[in-house]
N, C-alpha and C positions, 0 to 999 in steps of 0.2 A: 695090269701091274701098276702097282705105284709108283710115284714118283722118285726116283732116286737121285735127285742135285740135295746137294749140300751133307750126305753124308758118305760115311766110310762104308764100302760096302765091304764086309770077310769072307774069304772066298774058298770055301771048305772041301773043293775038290779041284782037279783040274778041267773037268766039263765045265763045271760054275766059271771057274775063272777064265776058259775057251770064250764064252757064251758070252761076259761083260767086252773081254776084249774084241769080241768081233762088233758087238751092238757100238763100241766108241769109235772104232775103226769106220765102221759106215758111218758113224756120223761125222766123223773129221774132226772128234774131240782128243784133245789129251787123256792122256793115264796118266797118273803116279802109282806107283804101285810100293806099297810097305810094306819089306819083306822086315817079319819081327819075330821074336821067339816068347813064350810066357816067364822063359825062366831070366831073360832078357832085361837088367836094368836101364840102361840109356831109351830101350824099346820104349818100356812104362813111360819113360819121363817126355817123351816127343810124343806118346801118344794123343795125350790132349790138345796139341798143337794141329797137329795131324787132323784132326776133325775139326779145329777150328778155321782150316784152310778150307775146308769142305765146306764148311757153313758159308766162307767168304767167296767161292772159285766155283759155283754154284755149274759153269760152263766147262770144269773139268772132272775127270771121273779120281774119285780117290780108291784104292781097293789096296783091300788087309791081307796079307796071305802070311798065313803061318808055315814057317820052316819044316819045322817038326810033322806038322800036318800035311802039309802039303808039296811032297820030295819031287818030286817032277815035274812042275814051277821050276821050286828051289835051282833042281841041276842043269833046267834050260837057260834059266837067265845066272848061271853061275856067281850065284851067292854065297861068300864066302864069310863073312861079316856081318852082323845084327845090328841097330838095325840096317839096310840097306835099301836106297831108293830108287827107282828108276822110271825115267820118263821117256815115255811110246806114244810117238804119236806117229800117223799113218802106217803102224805096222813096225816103226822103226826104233830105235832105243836112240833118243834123241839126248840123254843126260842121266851120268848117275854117279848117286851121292852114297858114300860108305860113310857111318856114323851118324849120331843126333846133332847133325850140324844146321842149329835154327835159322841161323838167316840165311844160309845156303838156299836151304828147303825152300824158303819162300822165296830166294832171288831165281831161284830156276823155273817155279812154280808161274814166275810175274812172265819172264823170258819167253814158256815155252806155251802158256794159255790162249788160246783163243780168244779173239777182244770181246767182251761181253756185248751185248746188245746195248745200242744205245739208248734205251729205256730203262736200263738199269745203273747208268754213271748215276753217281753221289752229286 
């Protein structure tokens, strides 16, 4: 399988989305998870951000999960708002954000990531 740091993975079932979140869970990485709808404006608008955190958080898992698509996601982690964020790490829902709220995103993103390898600092 290829590599998957640095971007958004979309997770078009809930097997698919079982299957990332157990691969981050053994690893001891974070999730963000972006619950988003198509019909969804604020969605569109954080989306490019959203994958621009991917590109920079190469040590964290990003994953797309549509509402609409994917209801039994949606009604376990009780998402009631578009878009909506939430951060699991070891299994746990460590943080979660309702709305395209940009520097939130990243200040929880900074909080709750695992420190990159030191071969990767700037």
């Amino acid at each position: 399988m290829a590599s998957e740091q640095g971007v958004v993975i979309a997770c078009h079932s809930k097997a698919e989305f079982d299957a990332h979140m157990t691969k981050a869970q053994e690893a001891g990485k974070l999730v963000v998870i972006d619950f988003t709808a198509a019909w969804c404006g604020p969605c569109r608008a954080i989306a490019p951000l959203f994958v621009e955190h991917a590109k920079k958080f190469t040590q964290v898992v990003f994953l797309k999960v549509d509402v609409d698509e994917v209801k039994e996601v949606t009604a376990a982690y009780e998402v009631e708002a578009m878009p909506t964020f939430h951060f699991v790490k070891n299994g746990k829902t460590v943080a979660t954000i309702v709305g395209a709220r940009k520097d939130e995103l990243l200040a929880q993103i900074e909080k709750h990531a695992a420190p990159a390898p030191a071969s990767a600092s700037a």
